[in-house]
Structures are given as C-alpha cells and as structure tokens.
C-alpha positions in Angstrom: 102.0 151.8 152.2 98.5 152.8 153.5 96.2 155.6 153.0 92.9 156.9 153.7 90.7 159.5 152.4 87.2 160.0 152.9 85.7 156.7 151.6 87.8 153.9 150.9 91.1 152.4 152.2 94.6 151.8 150.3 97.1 149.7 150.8 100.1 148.0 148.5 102.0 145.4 150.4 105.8 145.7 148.8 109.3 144.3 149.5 112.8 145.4 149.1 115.3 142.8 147.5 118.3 144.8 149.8 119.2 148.2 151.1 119.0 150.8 149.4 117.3 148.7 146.3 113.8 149.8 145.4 110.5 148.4 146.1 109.0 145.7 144.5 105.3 145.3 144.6 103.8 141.8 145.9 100.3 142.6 146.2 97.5 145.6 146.2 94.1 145.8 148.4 91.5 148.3 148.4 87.7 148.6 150.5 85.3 150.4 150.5 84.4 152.1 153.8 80.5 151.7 155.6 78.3 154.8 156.9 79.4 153.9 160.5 83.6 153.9 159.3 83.0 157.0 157.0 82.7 159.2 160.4 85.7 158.1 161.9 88.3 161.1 162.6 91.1 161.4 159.8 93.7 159.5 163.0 90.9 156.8 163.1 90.7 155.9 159.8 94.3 156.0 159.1 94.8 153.2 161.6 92.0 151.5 160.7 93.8 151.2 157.3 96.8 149.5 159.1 95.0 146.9 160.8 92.9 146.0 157.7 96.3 145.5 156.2 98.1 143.8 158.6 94.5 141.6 158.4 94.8 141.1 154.7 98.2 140.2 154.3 99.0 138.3 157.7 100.6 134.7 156.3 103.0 137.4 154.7 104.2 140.0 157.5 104.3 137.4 161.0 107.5 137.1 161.9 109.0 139.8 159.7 110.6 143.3 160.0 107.3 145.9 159.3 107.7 149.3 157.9 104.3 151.2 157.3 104.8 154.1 155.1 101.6 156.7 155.8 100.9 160.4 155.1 99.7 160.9 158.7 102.1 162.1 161.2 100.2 161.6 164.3 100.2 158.0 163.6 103.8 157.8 165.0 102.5 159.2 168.1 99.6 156.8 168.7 100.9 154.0 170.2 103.0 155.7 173.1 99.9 157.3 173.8 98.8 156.7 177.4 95.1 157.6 177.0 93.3 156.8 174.4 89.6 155.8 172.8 88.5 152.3 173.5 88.5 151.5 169.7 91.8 152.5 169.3 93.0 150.8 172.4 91.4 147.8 170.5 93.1 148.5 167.4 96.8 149.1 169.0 96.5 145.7 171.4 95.8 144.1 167.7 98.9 145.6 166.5 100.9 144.0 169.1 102.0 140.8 167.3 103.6 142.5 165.1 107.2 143.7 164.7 106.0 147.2 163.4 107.5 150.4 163.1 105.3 153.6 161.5 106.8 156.0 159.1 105.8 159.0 157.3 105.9 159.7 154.0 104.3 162.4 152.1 101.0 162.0 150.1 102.8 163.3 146.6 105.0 160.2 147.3 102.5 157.8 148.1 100.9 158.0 145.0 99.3 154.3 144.4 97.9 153.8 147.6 96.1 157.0 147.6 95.3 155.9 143.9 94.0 152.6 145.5 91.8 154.2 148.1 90.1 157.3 145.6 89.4 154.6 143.1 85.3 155.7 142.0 82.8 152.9 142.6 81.2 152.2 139.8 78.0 149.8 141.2 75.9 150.3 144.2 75.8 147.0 146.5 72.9 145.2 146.5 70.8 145.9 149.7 70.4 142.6 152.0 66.7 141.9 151.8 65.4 140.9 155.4 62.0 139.3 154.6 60.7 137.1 151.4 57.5 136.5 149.8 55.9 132.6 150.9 55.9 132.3 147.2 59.5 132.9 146.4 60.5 130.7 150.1 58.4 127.3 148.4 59.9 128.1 145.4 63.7 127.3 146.2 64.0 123.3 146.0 66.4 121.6 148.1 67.8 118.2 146.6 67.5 115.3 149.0 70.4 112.7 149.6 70.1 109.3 147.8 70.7 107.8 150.9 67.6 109.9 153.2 65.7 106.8 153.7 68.3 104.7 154.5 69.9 107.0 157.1 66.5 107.5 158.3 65.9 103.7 158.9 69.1 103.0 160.1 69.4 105.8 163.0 65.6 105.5 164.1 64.0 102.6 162.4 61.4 105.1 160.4 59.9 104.4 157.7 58.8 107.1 154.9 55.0 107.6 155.3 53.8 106.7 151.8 56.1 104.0 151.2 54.9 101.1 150.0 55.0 97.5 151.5 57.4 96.2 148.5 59.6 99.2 149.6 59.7 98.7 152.7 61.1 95.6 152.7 63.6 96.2 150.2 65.0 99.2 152.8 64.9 97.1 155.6 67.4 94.5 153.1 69.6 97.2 152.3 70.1 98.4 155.5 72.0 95.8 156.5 74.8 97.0 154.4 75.0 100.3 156.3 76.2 101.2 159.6 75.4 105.2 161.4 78.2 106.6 162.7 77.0 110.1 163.9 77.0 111.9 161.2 78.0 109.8 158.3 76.8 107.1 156.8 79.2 104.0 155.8 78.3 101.2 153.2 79.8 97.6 154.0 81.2 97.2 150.5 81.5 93.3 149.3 85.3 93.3 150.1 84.8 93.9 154.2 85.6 97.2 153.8 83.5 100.2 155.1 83.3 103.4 152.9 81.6 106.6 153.6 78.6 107.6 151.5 78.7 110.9 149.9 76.2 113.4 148.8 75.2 113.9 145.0 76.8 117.6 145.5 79.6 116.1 145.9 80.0 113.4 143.0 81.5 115.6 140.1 83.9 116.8 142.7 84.8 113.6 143.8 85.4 112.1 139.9 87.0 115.0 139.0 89.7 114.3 141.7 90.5 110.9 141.1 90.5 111.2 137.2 91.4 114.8 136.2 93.2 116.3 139.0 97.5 115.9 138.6 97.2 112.9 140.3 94.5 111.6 138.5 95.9 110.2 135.0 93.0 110.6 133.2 92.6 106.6 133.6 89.8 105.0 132.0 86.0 104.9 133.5 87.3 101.1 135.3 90.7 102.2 136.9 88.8 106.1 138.3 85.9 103.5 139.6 88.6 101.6 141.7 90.3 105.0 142.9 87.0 106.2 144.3 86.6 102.7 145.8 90.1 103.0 147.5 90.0 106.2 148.9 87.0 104.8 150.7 84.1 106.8 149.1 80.9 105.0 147.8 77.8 106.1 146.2 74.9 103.4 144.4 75.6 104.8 140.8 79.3 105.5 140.9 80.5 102.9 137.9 78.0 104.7 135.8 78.7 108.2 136.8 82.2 107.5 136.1 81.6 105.9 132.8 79.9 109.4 131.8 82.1 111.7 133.3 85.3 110.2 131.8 83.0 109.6 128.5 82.7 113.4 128.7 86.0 114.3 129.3 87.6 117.1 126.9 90.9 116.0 127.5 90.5 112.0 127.3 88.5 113.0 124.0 91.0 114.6 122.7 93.9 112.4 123.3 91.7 109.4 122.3 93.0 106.3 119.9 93.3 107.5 116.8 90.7 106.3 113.5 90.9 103.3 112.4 88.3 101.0 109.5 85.8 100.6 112.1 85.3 104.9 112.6 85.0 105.0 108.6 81.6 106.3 107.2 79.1 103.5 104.7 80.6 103.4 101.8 79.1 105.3 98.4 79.6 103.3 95.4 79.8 105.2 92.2 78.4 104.2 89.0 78.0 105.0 86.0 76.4 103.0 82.1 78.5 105.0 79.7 81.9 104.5 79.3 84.8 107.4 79.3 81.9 110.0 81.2 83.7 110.3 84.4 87.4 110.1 84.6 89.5 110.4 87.9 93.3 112.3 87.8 96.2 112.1 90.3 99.8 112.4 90.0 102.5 110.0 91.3 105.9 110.7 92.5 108.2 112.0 92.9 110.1 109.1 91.3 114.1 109.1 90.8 114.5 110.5 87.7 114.8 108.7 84.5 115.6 110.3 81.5 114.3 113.7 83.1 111.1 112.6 84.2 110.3 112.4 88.0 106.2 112.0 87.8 103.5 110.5 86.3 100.2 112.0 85.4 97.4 109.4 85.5 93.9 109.4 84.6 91.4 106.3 85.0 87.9 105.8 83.5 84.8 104.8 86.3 83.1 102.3 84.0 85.7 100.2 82.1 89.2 100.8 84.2 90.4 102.0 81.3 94.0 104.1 82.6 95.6 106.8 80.2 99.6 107.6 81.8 102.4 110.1 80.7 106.1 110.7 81.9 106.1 114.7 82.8 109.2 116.5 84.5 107.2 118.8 86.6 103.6 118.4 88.1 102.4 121.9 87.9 99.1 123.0 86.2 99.8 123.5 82.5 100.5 119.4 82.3 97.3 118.6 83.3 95.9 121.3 81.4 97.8 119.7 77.6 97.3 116.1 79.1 92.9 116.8 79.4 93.3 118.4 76.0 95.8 115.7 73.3 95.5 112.4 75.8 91.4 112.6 77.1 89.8 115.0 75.0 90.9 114.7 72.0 91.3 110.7 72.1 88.0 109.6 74.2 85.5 112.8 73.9 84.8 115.0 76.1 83.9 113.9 79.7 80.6 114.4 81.6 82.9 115.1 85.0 86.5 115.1 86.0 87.5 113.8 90.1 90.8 114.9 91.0 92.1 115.8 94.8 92.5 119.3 95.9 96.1 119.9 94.8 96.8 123.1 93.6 97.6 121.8 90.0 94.2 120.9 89.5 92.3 123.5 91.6 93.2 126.2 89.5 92.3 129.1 86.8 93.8 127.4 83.8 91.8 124.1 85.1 89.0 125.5 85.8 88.8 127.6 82.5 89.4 124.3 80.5 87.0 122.9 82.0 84.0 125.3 81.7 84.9 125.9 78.1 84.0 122.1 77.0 81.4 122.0 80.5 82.6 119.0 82.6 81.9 119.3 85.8 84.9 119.6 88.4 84.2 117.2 91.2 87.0 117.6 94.2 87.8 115.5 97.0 87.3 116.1 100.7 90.5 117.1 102.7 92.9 114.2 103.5 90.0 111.3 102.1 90.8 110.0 98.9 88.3 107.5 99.3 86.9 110.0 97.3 89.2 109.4 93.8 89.6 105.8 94.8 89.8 104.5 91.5 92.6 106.8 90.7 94.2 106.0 93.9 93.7 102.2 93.8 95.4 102.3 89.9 98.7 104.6 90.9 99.1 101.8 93.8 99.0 98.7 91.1 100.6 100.9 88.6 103.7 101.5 91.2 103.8 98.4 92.1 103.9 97.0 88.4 106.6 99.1 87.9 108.6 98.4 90.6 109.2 94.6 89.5 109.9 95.8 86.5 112.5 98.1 87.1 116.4 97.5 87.6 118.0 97.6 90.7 119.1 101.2 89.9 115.1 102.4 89.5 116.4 104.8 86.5 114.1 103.2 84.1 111.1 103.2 84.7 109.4 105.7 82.2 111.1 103.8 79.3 108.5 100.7 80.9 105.0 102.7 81.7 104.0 101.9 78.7 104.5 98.3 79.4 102.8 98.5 82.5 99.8 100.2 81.2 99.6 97.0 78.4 99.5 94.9 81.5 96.9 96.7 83.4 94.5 96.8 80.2 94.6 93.5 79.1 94.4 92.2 82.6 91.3 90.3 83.7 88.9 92.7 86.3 86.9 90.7 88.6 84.4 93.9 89.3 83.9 93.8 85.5 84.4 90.2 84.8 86.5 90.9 81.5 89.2 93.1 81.2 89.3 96.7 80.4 90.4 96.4 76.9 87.3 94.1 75.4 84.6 96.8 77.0 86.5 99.4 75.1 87.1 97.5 71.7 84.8 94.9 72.5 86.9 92.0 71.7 89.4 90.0 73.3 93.3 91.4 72.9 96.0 89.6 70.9 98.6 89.2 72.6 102.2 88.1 71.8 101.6 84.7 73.0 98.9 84.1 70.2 101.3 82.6 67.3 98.5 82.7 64.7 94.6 83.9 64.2 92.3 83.9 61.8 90.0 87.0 62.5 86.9 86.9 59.2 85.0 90.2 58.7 81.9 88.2 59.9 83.1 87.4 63.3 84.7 91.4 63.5 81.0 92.7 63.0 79.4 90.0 65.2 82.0 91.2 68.0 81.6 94.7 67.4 77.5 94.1 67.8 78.4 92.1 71.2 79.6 95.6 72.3 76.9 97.5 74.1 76.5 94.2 75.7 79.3 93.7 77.0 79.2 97.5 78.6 76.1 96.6 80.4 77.5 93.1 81.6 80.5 94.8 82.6 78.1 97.4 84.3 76.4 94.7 85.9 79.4 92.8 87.4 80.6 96.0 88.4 77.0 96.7 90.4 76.9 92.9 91.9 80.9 93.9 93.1 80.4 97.0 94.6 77.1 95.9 96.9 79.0 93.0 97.9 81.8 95.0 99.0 79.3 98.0 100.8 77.9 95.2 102.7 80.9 93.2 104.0 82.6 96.9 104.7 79.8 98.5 106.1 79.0 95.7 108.8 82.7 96.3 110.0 82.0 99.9 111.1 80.6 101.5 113.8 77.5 103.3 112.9 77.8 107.6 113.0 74.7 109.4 113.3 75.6 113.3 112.7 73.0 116.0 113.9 73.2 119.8 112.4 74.6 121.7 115.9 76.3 118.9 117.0 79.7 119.5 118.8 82.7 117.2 117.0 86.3 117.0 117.4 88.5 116.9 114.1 91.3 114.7 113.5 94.6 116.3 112.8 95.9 114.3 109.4 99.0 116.4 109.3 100.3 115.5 112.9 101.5 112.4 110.7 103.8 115.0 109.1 105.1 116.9 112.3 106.7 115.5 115.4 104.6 115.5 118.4 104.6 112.8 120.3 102.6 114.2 123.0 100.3 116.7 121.0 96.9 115.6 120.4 95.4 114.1 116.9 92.0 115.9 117.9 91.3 119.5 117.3 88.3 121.6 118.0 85.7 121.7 119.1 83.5 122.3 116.1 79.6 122.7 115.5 78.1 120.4 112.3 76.4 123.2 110.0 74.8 121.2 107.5 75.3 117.5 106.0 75.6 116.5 102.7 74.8 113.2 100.9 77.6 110.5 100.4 79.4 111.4 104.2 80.2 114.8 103.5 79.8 117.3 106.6 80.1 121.0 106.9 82.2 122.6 109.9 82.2 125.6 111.5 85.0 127.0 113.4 83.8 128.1 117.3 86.7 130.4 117.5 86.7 132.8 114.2 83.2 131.2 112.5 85.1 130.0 109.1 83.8 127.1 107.5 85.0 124.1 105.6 84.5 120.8 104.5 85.5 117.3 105.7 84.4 113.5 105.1 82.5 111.7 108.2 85.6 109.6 108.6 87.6 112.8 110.1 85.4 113.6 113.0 84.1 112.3 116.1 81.1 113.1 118.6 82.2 115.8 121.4 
C-alpha cells in the first residue's frame, strides 16, 4: 500500500497468510520528499512512491507475487503507455524485475499509508555546510596507527624525520618481523605464522568478538589472547588489552567466583575493661522439641565470656523483651549496649522501648555478616555442639541438659582470657564435683575477693595480646580493599544460597559507595530507584 500527498511518501509492506484472510503488517516506511520531488505531478509522485518501496523492501518482494494497492487510478494505465516522460520511462524499466500488478483502492481505505505519508515533521534538517573555518579544520585530530613507522620503513625504507639514532635502530630490528603486502601489514609471530596487524579502532571490536560475542565464552584474559592469536590478528599490546577488557567485563564480573576469607575486610577487635557493659543476643534453633521447647535464647558478655541461656517455645519479641529484664537486668545491671542481628524479634517497638527506658544503646549487625555478633555466634556454635554429645540418640532432651552445658562453658579454661569465665566474675577458682574436700578460711575469701579487679585487667590484657595476634595472622591472609565515595561495586547475593539457581549470578548491581563508615561498614545506593542501605566490606566488590 503506497500513497502520496504533497510532501512525503507512505508505504506499509503487508502479507496475507491465504485467500481471503486479512493482511498482516510486516513492515512501515515513510520519507520526506526534497524541493526538486515536491513539484512532481500527482502521477509522478505516486510512482515515485512505488519504486521507493520496491527499493526499501527488495530482499522481501524478488521473486514473489506483487500487489500495490494505490488511490491513483492512472497508475494502472502507466505502464502500457507508449509515450511517456524520460523519468518515468526510467522509473517503469526499474519496475521490470518485478512480478507486479497495480490496484486501486480508495484513499478512505488506505488509511495508514496516507497516515504514514501526512505524518508533520517535527525538526528541520541540518543544512550541509560547504566550507569550514582553518581553525575548526586543525582542530579535528586524526589518531595515527601504532604501526605508521613500521609500515613506513618497510614499504620505502623512510625514516621519521626527528627520530632519533637509538630509534632508528630499534625500527630497523623490528622490521624484520614484518612483511608489506599491499595494503596490510603482517607480523611474523614467534610460531612461523604470519598475522595481520590491526588498527587501534579496531581493537575493542576485535576483543569483543572473541570474548563476548556467542561464540566467545566469556574465557579468561589467557584463553581470548590465544583466540585473537588464532584467528590471525596481532597488535604489540594485545595480552594487556585483553587483560583489561575482560577485567572490565560486566558479565565476567558478575558471574565471578564467589567470596571467600581472602575478600574479607581487616578485622575490628572489640574491647571493653568492665565486665557485663556490652552483651551480645541471638537465638538458636529451631531444635526438635523437648518438653515444648524448640529454641534457645542466648546472651554472652564481651569481657569475661560469661553466657546467660533459657529454653523458650517461640522466638518472638516479648521473650527477649522478659529475658533483658529477670535474666540480664535484674541479675548483672544494666548494660552500656546490647548487639543482636537484625531479626525482627530484636528490631522492634517493644525492644526498642526497653531499651531507651534504662538507655543502652542498640548496636545491630550489618546484613548477612555476623562477624558483627561474633561472640554470640561463636558461643551458640560451642553451645550446640556441647549439647549435641550430650544428648540421646532421640535429641528430645536437650533443654533438660542446657544447664549442664552452660556449667561447662563457664568453668572452662579461655585462652583469650587465660582463666575461665567464672573466676573473672567471682574471682576465684570454681569447686567442682571432683574436689572431695576444701578448706576455704575467711582470710583467703577476702584476699581472693581483693585479687579481683586484677584479675579483670589480666583477663583484659590476655584478651588484648589474643585479639592482635589474631588481626594480624587474619589480616595478612586477605586481599587489601580500598573503597572510594562514588565508586561503582557489585553486591553479592547471600540469599541465592537459599534459592535454586544454578545459572543466576551471586552479583547484583551496580551500586555507587555513598559514604564509609569506620570498622568496614559501607553505605549503598541503589542506581535504579536511589534507596539506600547498609552492608559490611566483605559483601562487595570493585565494578
């Protein structure tokens, strides 16, 4: 279907799937008409608008049946014509490769290729500018080949003009290497084989080819090397070009190994001179049940290890809220700050009134890193493990033993501490069951209970010595992360351990740094809707 008014040309290119079916669209075209093809007659332009579609849409119509649906009558008429202008003549002999037959069709039926052709213009063109300033001419830089000198030695032994003698010698070395063969260059490669050398414009093509095309792989920055190499290309820089260009690859990024020790931030030690001031809380479980219960509620003291543990049938807020109050509170004093994970039993109203009431501050942990509440998490580990060798086969009685278990852990010897949480806190040494008989004089008791503060800062001081020796030996495993505000980063998926998808990447984003906070914590920003949130170093790496 073709029309044309006064201006512009229409044409929809369309195909019926049988007789009698209706037309289904394959493709639409529309131009915009010059001064000189704006005065052609009404006849002229109307078969103007044939040939330009027959033009556009060639690969489609040779060799196929042609119906061209037009408003104009005299169309039909044209091509027996005996006589007629040279242009047209033109125009018809183009027409006669094709298997064409001209039909009209009223305007008021062909509606969207008179839509096509009356569409308004909403820009003017540009004009083509003839002549240029001197100044704009000089300004334009053309890049030179890496290998100009070379090809320029090689084809007719010049020189560059202001090369030096150093230089000179070193192109008439390298030359040997390279053979002219009108007009490309070939490098003789260290295996005997000959490969063409290839502009700079053409580099990221070429890598992006042989590594990200669907041939490619994605291989690593060796393996794309190689490819180039075999499909007989060559350039001076191409192992490091190809080092950056896969380094830089979204998708290789993405689908990258996943974290391991080494791509964990320096650690923070936390410490702290007065016992029972910071506490940590995290729940375990779900266990089977036994006698009703199916978690435990656990809270452990920074400075002496001390761990406080209950039995509960749920894990919901009001738990936490009654264990602070009758099992920390009301036993040890009141906190200077509480570190618990982001569970929604501890990040909540309740909690968070509790706490503002008797002022401890509420210190949560970054998303998916409890590195944060390690001393919480490394005591539910032991305290597990203690209680599964204590259990029966059947595992339904274990929360008639936590309170055996928590003996154990107190009265067990702490090598950050060098004594065991139970003398810092009583500042003695426990009986125990194995002691058959002890003679404890009121004298001693005092002298012990004078040892005390003592033994809190010895304790405090192991604990110090510990914790640098363990920085150091961890920190010298790791791989050093330098994070800059604006910096693009890639987020690692923790919850893809949850779902299956075996083929989905562990890397979102990207992401742009906002700020950085002390102790590995850095602020994200979402490019896509600009929300913001926080995550530990350990989560993200550079884009």
């Amino acid at each position: 279907m073709c029309d044309a008014p006064n201006s512009a040309l229409g044409v929809v290119l369309g195909q019926r799937a049988g007789v009698g079916q209706p037309v289904h669209v394959i493709a639409y075209a529309s131009e915009t008409m010059d001064s000189a093809q704006q005065n052609y007659t009404t006849t002229e332009k109307e078969l103007f608008a044939i040939v330009f579609a027959l033009d556009k849409f060639r690969s489609y119509l040779l060799g196929s049946k042609i119906i061209v649906f037009s408003d104009h009558a005299a169309l039909k008429y044209l091509l027996k014509k005996p006589d007629a202008k040279p242009r047209l003549i033109w125009w018809m002999l183009l027409l006669q490769e094709f298997d064409i037959e001209i039909r009209d069709k009223k305007g008021a039926e062909n509606s969207i290729a008179d839509h096509l052709s009356r569409i308004e213009r909403k820009s003017e063109p540009m004009p083509i500018r003839d002549e240029f300033p001197d100044e704009q001419v000089l300004h334009i830089k053309a890049s030179t080949p890496w290998f100009a000198d070379i090809y320029n030695y090689v084809a007719t032994s010049w020189f560059p003009t202001e090369a030096s003698r150093p230089y000179k010698e070193k192109l008439q070395n390298d030359a040997k290497y390279y053979i002219w063969d009108d007009p490309y260059l070939w490098r003789l490669y260290s295996d005997k084989v000959i490969r063409m050398c290839i502009l700079d414009t053409k580099i990221n093509s070429v890598l992006q080819f042989c590594h990200s095309a669907p041939r490619g792989g994605h291989y690593g920055s060796t393996w794309t090397a190689r490819k180039v190499l075999d499909c007989g290309l060559y350039w001076p820089t191409i192992f490091r070009d190809t080092h950056h260009f896969v380094a830089t690859c979204k998708r290789c990024q993405k689908a990258g190994m996943t974290r391991n020790r080494r791509h964990e931030m320096p650690r923070q030690p936390i410490l702290f001179c007065e016992v029972f001031d910071v506490w940590g809380i995290d729940f375990m479980g779900p266990f089977p049940v036994s006698n009703g219960y199916s978690y435990i509620l656990l809270a452990v003291d920074y400075v002496s290890r001390w761990v406080e543990a209950i039995t509960t049938r749920t894990n919901d807020a009001k738990v936490v809220v009654d264990f602070l109050k009758f099992n920390i509170f009301c036993r040890f004093g009141v906190p200077k700050a509480l570190t618990s994970d982001q569970g929604s039993h501890f990040c909540n109203r309740a909690m968070a009134s509790l706490l503002q009431k008797y002022g401890v501050a509420h210190r949560i942990a970054t998303a998916y890193h409890p590195q944060t509440n390690g001393q919480a998490e490394v005591f539910n580990r032991e305290i597990k493990k203690t209680l599964q060798k204590m259990t029966n086969p059947n595992r339904k009685d274990w929360s008639r033993l936590l309170e055996d278990a928590l003996w154990a852990h107190r009265t067990a010897y702490r090598t950050p501490l060098g004594m065991s949480p139970y003398r810092i806190v009583f500042g003695k040494t426990c009986h125990l069951l194995s002691n058959l008989a002890y003679n404890q004089s009121g004298e001693q008791r005092k002298f012990q209970l004078q040892e005390l503060d003592e033994l809190c800062l010895e304790a405090y001081e192991n604990s110090r010595i510990h914790k640098q020796k363990v920085k150091k030996f961890h920190d010298q495993q790791i791989l050093r992360k330098d994070f800059q505000v604006g910096q693009k980063v890639l987020l690692f998926n923790s919850r893809l351990k949850l779902i299956v998808g075996k083929l989905r990447s562990r890397w979102d984003g990207t992401f742009v740094i906002t700020n950085i906070f002390p102790y590995g914590v850095v602020q994200l920003k979402d490019e896509h809707n600009d929300s913001t949130f926080q995550v530990n170093g350990h989560q993200i790496k550079p884009f």
